[in-house]
C-alpha positions in Angstrom: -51.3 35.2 -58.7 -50.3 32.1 -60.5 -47.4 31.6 -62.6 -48.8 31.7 -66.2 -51.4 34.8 -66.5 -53.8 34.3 -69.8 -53.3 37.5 -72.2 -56.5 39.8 -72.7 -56.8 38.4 -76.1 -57.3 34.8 -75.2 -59.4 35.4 -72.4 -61.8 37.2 -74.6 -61.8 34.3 -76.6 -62.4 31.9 -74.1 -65.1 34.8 -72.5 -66.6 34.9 -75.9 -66.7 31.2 -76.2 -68.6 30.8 -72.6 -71.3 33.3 -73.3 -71.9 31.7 -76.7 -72.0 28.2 -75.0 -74.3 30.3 -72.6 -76.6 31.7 -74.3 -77.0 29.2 -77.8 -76.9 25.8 -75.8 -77.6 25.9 -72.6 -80.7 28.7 -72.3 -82.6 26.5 -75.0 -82.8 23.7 -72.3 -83.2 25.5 -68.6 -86.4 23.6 -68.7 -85.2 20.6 -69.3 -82.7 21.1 -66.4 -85.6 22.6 -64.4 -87.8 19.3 -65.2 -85.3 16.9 -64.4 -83.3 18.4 -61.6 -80.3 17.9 -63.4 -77.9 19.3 -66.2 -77.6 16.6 -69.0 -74.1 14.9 -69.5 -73.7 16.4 -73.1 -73.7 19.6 -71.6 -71.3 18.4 -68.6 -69.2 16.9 -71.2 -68.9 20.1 -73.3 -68.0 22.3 -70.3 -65.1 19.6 -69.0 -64.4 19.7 -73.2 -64.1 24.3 -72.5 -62.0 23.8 -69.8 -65.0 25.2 -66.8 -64.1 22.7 -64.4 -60.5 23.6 -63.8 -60.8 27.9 -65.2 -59.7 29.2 -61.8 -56.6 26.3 -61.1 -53.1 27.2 -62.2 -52.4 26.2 -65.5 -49.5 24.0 -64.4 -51.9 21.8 -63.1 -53.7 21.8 -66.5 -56.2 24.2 -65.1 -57.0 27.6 -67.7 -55.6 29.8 -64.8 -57.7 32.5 -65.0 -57.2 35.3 -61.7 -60.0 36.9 -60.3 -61.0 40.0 -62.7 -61.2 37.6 -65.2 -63.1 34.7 -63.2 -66.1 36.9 -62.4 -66.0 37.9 -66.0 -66.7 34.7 -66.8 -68.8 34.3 -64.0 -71.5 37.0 -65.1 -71.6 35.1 -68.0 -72.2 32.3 -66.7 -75.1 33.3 -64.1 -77.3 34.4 -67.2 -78.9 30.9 -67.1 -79.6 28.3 -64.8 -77.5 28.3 -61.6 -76.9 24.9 -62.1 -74.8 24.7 -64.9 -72.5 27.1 -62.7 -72.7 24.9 -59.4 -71.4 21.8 -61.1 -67.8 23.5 -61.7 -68.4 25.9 -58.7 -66.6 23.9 -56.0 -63.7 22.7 -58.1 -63.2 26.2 -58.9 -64.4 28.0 -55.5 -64.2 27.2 -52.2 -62.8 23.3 -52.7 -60.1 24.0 -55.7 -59.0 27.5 -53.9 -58.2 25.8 -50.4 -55.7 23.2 -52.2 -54.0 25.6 -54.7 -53.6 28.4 -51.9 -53.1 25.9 -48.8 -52.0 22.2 -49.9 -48.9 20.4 -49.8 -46.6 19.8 -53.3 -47.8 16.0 -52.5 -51.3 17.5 -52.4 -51.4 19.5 -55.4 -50.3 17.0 -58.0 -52.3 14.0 -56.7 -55.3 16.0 -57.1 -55.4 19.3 -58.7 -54.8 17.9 -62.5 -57.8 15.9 -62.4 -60.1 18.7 -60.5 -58.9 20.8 -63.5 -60.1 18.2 -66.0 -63.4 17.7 -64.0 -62.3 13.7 -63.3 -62.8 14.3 -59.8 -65.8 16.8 -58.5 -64.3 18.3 -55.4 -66.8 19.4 -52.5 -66.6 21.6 -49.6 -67.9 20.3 -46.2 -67.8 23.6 -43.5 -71.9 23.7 -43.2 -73.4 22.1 -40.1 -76.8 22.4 -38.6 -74.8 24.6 -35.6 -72.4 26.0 -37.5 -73.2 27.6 -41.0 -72.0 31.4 -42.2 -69.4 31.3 -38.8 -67.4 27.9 -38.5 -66.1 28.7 -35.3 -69.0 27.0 -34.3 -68.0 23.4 -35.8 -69.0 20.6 -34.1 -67.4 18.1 -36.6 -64.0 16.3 -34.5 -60.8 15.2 -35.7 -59.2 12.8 -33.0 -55.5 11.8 -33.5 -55.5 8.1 -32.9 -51.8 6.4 -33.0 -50.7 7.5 -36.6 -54.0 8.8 -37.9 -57.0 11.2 -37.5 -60.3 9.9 -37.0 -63.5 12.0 -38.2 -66.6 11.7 -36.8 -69.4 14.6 -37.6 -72.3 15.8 -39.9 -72.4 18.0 -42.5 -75.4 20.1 -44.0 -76.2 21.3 -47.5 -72.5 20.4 -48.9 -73.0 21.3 -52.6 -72.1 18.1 -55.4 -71.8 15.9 -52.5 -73.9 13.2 -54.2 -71.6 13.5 -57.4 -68.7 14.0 -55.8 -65.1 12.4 -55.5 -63.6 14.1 -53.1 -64.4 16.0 -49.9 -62.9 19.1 -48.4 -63.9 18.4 -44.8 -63.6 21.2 -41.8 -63.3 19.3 -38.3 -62.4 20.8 -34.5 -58.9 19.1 -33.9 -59.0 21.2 -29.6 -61.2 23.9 -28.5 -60.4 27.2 -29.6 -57.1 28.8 -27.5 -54.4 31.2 -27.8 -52.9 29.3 -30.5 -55.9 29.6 -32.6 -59.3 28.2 -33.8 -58.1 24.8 -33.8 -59.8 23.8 -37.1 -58.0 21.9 -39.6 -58.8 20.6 -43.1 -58.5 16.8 -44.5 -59.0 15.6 -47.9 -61.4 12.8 -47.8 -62.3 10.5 -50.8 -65.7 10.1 -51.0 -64.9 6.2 -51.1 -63.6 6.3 -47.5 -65.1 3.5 -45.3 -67.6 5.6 -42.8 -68.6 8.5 -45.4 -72.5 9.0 -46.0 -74.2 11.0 -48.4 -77.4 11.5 -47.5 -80.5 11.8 -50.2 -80.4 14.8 -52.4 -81.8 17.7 -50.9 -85.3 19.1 -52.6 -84.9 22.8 -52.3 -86.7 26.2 -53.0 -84.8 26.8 -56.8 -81.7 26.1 -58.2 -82.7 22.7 -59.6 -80.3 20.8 -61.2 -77.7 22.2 -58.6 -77.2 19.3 -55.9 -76.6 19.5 -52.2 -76.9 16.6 -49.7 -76.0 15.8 -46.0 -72.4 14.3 -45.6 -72.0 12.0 -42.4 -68.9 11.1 -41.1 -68.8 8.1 -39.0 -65.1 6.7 -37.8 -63.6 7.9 -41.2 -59.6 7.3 -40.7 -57.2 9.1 -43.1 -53.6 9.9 -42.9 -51.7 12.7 -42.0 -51.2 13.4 -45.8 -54.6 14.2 -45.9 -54.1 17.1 -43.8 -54.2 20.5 -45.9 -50.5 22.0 -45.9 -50.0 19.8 -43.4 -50.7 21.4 -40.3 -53.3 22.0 -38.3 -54.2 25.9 -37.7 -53.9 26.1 -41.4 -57.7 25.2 -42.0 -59.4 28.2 -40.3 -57.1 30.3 -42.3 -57.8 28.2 -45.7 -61.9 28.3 -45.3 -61.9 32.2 -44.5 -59.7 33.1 -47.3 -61.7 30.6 -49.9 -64.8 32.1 -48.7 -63.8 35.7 -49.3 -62.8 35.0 -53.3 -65.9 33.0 -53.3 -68.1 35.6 -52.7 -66.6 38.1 -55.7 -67.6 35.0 -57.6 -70.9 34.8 -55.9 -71.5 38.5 -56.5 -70.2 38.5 -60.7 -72.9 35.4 -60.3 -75.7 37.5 -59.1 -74.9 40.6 -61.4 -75.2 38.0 -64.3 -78.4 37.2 -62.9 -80.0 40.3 -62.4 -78.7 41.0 -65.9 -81.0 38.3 -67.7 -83.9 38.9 -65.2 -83.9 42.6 -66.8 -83.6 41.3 -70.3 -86.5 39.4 -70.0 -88.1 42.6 -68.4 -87.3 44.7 -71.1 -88.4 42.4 -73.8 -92.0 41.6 -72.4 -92.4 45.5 -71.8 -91.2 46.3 -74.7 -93.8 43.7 -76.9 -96.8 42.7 -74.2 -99.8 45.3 -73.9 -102.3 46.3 -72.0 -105.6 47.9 -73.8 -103.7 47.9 -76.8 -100.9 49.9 -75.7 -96.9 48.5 -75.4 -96.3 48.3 -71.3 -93.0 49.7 -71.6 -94.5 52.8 -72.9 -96.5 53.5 -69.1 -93.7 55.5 -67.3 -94.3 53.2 -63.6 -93.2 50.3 -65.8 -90.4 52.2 -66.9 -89.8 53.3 -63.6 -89.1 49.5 -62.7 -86.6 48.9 -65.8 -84.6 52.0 -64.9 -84.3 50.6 -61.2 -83.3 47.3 -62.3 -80.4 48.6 -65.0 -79.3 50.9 -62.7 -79.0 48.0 -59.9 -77.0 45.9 -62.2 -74.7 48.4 -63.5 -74.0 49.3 -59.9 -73.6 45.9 -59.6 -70.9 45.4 -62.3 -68.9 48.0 -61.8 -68.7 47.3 -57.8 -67.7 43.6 -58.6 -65.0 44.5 -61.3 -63.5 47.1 -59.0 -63.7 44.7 -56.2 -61.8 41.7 -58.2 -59.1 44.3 -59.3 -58.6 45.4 -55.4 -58.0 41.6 -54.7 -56.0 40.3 -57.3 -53.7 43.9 -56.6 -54.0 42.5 -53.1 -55.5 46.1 -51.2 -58.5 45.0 -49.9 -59.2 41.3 -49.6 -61.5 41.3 -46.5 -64.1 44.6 -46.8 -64.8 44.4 -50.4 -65.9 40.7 -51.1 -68.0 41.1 -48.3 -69.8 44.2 -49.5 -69.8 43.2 -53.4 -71.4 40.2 -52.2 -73.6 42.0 -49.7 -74.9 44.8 -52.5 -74.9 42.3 -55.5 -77.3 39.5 -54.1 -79.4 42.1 -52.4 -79.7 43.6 -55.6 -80.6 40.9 -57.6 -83.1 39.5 -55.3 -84.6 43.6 -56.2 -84.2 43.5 -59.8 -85.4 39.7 -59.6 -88.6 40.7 -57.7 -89.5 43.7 -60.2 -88.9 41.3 -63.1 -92.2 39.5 -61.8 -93.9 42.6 -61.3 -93.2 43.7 -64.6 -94.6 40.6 -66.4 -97.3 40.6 -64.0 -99.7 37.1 -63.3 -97.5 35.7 -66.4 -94.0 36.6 -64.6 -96.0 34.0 -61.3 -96.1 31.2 -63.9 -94.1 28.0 -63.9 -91.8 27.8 -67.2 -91.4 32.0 -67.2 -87.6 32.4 -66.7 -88.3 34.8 -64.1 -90.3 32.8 -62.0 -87.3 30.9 -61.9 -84.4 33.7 -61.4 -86.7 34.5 -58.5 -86.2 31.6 -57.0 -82.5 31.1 -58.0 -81.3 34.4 -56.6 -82.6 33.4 -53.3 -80.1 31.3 -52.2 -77.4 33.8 -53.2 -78.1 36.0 -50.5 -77.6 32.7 -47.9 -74.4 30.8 -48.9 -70.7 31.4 -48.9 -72.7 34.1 -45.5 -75.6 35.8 -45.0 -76.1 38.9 -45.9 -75.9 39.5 -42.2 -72.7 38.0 -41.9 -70.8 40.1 -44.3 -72.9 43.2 -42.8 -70.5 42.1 -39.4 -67.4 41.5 -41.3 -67.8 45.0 -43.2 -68.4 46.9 -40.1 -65.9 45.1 -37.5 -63.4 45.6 -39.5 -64.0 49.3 -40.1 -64.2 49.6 -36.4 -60.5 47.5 -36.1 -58.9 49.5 -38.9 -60.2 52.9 -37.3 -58.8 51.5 -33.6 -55.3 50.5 -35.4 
């Protein structure tokens, strides 16, 4: 836990604050996110201006230094709208930020995390590779040690803000797996680095206005104080433990999700009609509302239980995986009904829930599949029963 802990009272206030920014600024212009592919810089500048790009890094770093019960707070707040306004601050936060406040050098730390925190520098994390995705034992990416450097030669796939950002968080083999360990370390790598590529912006399903790309990395040179903590067998370590806070965050996201998709349920059943009659007043409609509410509040309560096991450290490996597991699975549920409810109108471009629908998808594939976290709940049942 960091040093400085933020007091129930302010973090309602800056909770409060989010879900007004939420729900009075930034719902009134999904479309306009949706039409553009992209958030508008006034509403970039107002959430560096709140503090979103840096909630989850220490405060000594000038970060709001929220832990994790009250970072999915925030985070079911902020998955009410657009999953892009989220995914702009998501990596600084998340997997990128997490890996150099948990696993970086002194040196590290203050040459980047102040300006993470401010939002100056969009941090990005490159694990994904066409081979190697929801397991990066797989990796395929190679650091060489070359005289006093390391030389990085690989490609990346889907690496979220990689065409905005400043700085990468890059996973590469530095010897084949052994004893020892996986043999994966992490290096900090300026985007401006002679041999880094960012591909064109990937078009994908939903999430518009959220931006992933492919990273190449051709003959890219850095130092050895690029490497995280500044050892090798430190980056296996670093990615798996980033991954499994991210996906309580990924979870909160979903439940915040599902939330609005049954708002919007409720209040088209509740006013649309059919022969006359209200829609919500047919009891198979009602059916559907009472499985999507009960979804989400199984939803909540599993994520804020889940957040309180990790920050109290008793469970930091089963849990994320089976919040996150239940959570997206759910929403992509409560997201489905949502279109049945509204019917032909809920298949319509410019109906929020045609786009939840497709923004829940993804949640369900990054930070691991549903399958994956299915493995890492049940092997390590199996490992804890064998101990």
């Amino acid at each position: 836990m960091s040093a400085a802990e933020v007091s129930d009272e302010d973090f309602r206030e800056i909770l409060a604050q989010t879900r007004h920014f939420v729900r009075t600024t930034v719902v009134p212009r999904e479309q306009e996110i949706l039409d553009g592919d992209r958030v508008p810089d006034e509403l970039r500048d107002q959430a560096k201006k709140m503090g979103l790009f840096g909630y989850a890094i220490p405060q000594e770093w000038g970060g709001l230094g929220l832990n994790l019960m009250q970072d999915v707070e925030l985070a079911m707040e902020l998955g009410y709208t657009s999953l892009a306004l989220r995914s702009m601050f998501g990596t600084n936060n998340g997997i990128a930020g997490q890996v150099l406040v948990g696993f970086g050098t002194d040196e590290q730390k203050s040459r980047w995390l102040e300006s993470i925190a401010s939002g100056e520098t969009v941090a990005s994390f490159a694990l994904t590779e066409s081979g190697a995705g929801s397991n990066p034992a797989g990796l395929k990416t190679k650091a060489v040690r070359d005289e006093q450097v390391w030389v990085i030669d690989g490609q990346k796939r889907f690496i979220t803000n990689a065409p905005v950002a400043n700085l990468f968080v890059v996973f590469a083999r530095t010897r084949p797996a052994d004893n020892e360990g996986p043999g994966i370390a992490v290096f900090l790598v300026p985007a401006d680095t002679p041999g880094v590529e960012v591909g064109v912006k990937d078009a994908k399903m939903g999430q518009e206005g959220a931006w992933t790309a492919d990273v190449t990395f051709t003959d890219v040179r850095v130092d050895d104080s690029a490497l995280i903590g500044g050892a090798e067998d430190i980056g296996y370590r670093a990615a798996m433990t980033s991954l499994a806070r991210g996906r309580v965050h990924i979870a909160a996201l979903a439940v915040g999700a599902a939330q609005r998709a049954l708002d919007e349920s409720v209040a088209y059943a509740a006013t649309a009609t059919q022969g006359g009659t209200p829609i919500g007043t047919f009891q198979l409609v009602q059916a559907m509302l009472a499985e999507q509410q009960t979804g989400v509040l199984a939803g909540r309560a599993l994520v804020r239980d889940t957040a309180r096991a990790w920050v109290a450290e008793e469970d930091r490996r089963i849990a994320p995986s089976a919040a996150k597991l239940f959570c997206t699975e759910m929403a992509g549920r409560v997201a489905d009904l949502a279109v049945q409810v509204h019917g032909g109108t809920g298949y319509m471009r410019g109906v929020p829930v045609e786009r939840i629908y497709r923004d829940v998808r993804l949640l369900r594939l990054y930070e691991g599949t549903s399958e994956i976290q299915q493995l890492i709940i049940g092997s390590n049942l199996v490992k804890s029963a064998q101990r």
